[in-house]
C-alpha positions in Angstrom: 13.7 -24.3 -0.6 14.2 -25.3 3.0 12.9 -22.4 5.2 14.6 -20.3 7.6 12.5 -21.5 10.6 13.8 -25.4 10.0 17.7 -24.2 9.9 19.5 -26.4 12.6 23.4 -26.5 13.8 25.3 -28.3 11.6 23.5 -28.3 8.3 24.7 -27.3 5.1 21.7 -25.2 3.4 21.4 -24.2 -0.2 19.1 -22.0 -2.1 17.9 -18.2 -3.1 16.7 -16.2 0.3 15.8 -12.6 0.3 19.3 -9.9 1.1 17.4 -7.4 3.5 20.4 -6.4 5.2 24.3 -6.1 3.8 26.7 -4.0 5.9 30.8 -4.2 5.9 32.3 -4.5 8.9 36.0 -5.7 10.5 36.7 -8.0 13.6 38.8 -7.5 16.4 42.1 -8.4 14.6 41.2 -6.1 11.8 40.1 -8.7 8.9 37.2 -7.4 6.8 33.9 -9.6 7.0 30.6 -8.5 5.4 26.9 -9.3 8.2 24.0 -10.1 6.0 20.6 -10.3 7.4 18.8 -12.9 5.2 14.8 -13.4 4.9 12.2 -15.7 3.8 8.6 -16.0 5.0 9.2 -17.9 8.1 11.8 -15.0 9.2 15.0 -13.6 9.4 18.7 -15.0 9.8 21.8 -13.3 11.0 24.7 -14.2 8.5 28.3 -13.6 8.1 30.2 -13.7 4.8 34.1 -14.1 6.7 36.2 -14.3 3.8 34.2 -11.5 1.5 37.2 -11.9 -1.3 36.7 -14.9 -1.8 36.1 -16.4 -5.5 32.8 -17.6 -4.2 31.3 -14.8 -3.6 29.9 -12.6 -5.9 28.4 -9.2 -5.7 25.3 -8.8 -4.7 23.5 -6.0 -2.7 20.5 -5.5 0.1 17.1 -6.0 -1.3 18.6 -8.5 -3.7 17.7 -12.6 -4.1 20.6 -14.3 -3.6 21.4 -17.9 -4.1 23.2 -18.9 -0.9 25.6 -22.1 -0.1 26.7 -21.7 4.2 26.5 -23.5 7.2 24.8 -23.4 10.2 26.5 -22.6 13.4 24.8 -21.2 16.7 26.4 -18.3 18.6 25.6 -17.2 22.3 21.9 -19.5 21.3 21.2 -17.7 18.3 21.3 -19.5 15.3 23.5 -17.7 12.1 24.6 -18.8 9.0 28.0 -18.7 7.6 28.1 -18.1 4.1 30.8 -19.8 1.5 29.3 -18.9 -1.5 26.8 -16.4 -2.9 25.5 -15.0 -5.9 22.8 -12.4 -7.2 19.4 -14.9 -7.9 17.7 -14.3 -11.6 14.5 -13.2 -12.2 12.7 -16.7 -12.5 15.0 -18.4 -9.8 12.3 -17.6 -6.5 8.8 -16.7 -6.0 8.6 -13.1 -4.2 5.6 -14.6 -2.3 8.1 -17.2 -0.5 10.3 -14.6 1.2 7.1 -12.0 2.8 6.8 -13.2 6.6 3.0 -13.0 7.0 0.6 -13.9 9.8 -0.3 -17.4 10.2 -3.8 -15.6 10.9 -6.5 -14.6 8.1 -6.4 -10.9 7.5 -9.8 -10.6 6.4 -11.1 -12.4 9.4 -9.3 -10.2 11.7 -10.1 -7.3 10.1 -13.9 -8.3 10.5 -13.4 -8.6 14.1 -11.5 -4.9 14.1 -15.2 -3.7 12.9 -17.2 -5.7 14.9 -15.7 -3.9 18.1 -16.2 -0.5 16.0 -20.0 -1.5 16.3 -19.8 -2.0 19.9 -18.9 1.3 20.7 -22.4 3.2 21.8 -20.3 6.4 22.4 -21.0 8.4 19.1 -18.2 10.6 18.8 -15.5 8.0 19.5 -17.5 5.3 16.4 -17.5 8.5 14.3 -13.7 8.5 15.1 -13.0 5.5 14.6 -15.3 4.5 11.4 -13.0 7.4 9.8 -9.9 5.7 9.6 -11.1 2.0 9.7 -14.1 1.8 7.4 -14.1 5.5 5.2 -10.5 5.8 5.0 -9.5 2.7 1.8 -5.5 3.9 2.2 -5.0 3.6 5.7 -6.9 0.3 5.2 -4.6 -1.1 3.2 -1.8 -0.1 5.1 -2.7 -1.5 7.9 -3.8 -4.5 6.9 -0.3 -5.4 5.6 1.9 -3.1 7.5 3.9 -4.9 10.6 3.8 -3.7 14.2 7.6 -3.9 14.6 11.0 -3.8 12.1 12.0 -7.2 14.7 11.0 -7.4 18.2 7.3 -8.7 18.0 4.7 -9.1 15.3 7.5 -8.2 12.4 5.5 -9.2 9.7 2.7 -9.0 7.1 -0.5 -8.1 9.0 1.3 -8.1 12.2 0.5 -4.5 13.0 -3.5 -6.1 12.6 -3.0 -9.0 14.4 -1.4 -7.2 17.4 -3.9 -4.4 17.6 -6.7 -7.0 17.4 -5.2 -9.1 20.3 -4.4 -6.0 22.5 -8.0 -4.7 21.8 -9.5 -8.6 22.9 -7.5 -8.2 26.1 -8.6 -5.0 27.2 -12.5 -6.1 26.5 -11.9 -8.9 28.7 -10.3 -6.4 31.1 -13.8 -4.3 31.3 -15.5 -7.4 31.9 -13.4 -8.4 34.8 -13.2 -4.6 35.9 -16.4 -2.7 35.2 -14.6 0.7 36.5 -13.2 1.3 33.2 -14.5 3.3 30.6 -15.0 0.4 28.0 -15.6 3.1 25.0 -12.7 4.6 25.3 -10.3 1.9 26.7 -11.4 0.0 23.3 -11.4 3.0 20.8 -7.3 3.5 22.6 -6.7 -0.1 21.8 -7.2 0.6 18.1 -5.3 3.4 18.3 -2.9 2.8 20.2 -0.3 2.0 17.0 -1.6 3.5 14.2 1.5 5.7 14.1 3.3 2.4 12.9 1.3 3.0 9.5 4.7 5.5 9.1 6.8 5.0 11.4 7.9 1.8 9.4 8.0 1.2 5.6 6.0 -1.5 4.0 7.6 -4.9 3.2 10.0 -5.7 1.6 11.8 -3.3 3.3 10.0 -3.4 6.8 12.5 -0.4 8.2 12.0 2.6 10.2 11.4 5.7 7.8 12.7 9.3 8.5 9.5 10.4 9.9 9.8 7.4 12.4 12.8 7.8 13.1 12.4 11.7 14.1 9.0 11.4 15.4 7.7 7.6 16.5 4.8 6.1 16.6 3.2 7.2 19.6 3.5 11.2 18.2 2.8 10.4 15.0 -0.3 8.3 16.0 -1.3 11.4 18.5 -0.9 13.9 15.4 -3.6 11.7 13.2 -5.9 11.1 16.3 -5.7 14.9 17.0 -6.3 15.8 13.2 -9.0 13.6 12.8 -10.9 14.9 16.3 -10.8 18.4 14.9 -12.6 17.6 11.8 -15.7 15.9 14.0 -18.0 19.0 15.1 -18.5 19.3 18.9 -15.8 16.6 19.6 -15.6 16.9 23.5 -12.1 18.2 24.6 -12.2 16.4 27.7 -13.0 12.7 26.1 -10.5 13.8 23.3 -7.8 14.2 25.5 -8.8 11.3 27.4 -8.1 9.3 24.4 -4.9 10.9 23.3 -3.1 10.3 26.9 -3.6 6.9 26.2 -2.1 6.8 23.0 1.0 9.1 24.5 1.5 6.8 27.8 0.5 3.4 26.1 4.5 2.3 26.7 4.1 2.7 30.3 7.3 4.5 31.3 9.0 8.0 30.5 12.4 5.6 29.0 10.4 3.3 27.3 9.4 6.2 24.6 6.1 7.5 26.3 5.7 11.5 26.5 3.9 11.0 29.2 3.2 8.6 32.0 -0.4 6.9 32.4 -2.3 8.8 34.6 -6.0 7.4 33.5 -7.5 3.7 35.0 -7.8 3.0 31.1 -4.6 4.3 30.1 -2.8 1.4 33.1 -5.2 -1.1 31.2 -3.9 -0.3 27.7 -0.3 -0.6 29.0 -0.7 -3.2 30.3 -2.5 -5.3 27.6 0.1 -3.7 24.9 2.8 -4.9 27.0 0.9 -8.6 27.6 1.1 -9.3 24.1 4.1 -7.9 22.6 6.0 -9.9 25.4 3.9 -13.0 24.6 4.7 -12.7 20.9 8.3 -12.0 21.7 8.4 -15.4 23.7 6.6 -17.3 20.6 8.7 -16.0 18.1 11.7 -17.1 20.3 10.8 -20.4 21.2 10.1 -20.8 17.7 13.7 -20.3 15.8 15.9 -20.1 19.0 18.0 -23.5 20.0 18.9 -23.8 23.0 22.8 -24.9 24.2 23.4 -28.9 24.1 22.2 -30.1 26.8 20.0 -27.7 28.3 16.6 -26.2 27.5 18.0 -22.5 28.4 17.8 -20.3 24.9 20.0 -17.2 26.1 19.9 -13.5 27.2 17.2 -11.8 25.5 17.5 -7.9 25.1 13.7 -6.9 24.7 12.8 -9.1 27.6 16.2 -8.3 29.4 16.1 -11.8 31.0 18.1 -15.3 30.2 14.8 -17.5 28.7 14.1 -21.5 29.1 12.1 -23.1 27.4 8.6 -24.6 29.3 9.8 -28.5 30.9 7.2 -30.6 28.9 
């Protein structure tokens, strides 16, 4: 199969991708069209099916394998597929493994690196915290070891929710290096926190969509909630550290409109904002300068929402 990440303008591509998405729709002059969000391992493709009727086109529904014929256009620099033919993949035509994005990373490795911080922390309350959920606790383990950090914008993928927490929780060690002010217990013990909300705010893969408890709650409150739970079962927690470490789960966004109940009012809380928002922009940029093309002739790649500027690829 030729993989999502490889699709270029003009080519004709064949072969059975994942349906995650299907949703009817009509354009401006009232025709009918159907927008299909297709996946494999290597990502995600907006597509278009603009004659729906068509005798090509078969039933099929979201969440099935579907063996595609379209071609490749690119619209306002994002790349789509336009879809001539389609029909429902058998059982035996694809290899589930082929259409999970995962991280190019090792989970195991990273994990080990998760609990070699936990053993860094002298404070003995907050490594009593955190041993609960990330060495005692085998379902939350799992979970987070495959769960993603984000349905699309950044780290949308298996072991993405790992891999981000990991590279938010490097950054703000090197941030207590560089800035011995900060409390380097708890700035850490926030780090790993910070999005373990995401655990339910977000299905697991294949699905990778926001559930009805993230949709009502988010991750920040629901990763507040299971912090708070879990600090009333250790005896003699102190209320001032434990609050302390949930304001910086609750502010970790930054700003009241970006989704934080509260703004950060701790040194550590600005670090962990900060070092969330390093990497999620980072990873946004990868990912973009990964499948994005940019217009002939130029290296510009478009208007991008999450980072709400026009982006350009690096001159080499």
């Amino acid at each position: 199969m030729k993989y999502i990440e490889t699709f270029r303008e003009g080519e004709k591509v064949t072969g059975v991708y994942f349906c995650k998405q299907k949703t009817s729709a009509v354009t401006k002059n009232g025709k009918p069209y159907e927008s299909v969000i297709l996946q494999d391992k290597t990502g995600t493709i907006d597509s278009k099916i603009w004659d729906p009727n068509s005798l090509g086109i078969d039933d099929f529904d979201a969440l099935d394998y579907v063996d595609i014929v379209g071609d490749i256009t690119v619209f306002n620099g994002i790349t789509q597929l336009s879809i001539k033919r389609a029909r429902k993949a058998e059982e035996g035509e694809y290899d589930e493994k082929e259409y999970l994005p995962a991280s190019d990373k090792d989970v195991e490795s990273m994990y080990s690196e998760i609990i070699g911080f936990i053993n860094s922390v002298e404070n003995t309350y907050l490594k009593t915290l955190l041993e609960m959920f990330f060495v005692e606790d085998e379902n939350f383990i799992q979970l987070f070891k495959k769960h993603s950090a984000a349905k699309s914008v950044h780290h949308g993928f298996i072991g993405g929710l790992l891999e981000h927490t990991l590279s938010v929780t490097k950054l703000c060690d090197a941030y207590t290096k560089l800035y011995p002010i900060l409390n380097r217990d708890l700035l850490i013990t926030a780090a790993m926190f910070h999005d373990i909300g995401k655990t339910e705010e977000l299905s697991t893969f294949p699905i990778n969509d926001y559930t009805d408890e993230g949709q009502l709650l988010g991750h920040i409150v629901i990763g507040y909630q299971r912090v708070t739970e879990a600090i009333g079962k250790i005896p003699d927690f102190p209320v001032k550290m434990g609050n302390e470490l949930k304001h910086c789960i609750l502010s970790h966004h930054g700003e009241l409109e970006y989704g934080s109940p509260k703004k950060p009012a701790l040194i550590e809380a600005i670090a962990l904002n900060f070092a969330d928002n390093t990497d999620a922009k980072i990873e946004t940029m990868k990912e973009l300068l990964t499948s994005a093309q940019p217009a002939e002739g130029t290296q510009w790649l478009g208007y991008n929402r999450f980072l709400e500027t026009n982006i350009r690829r690096t001159s080499k």
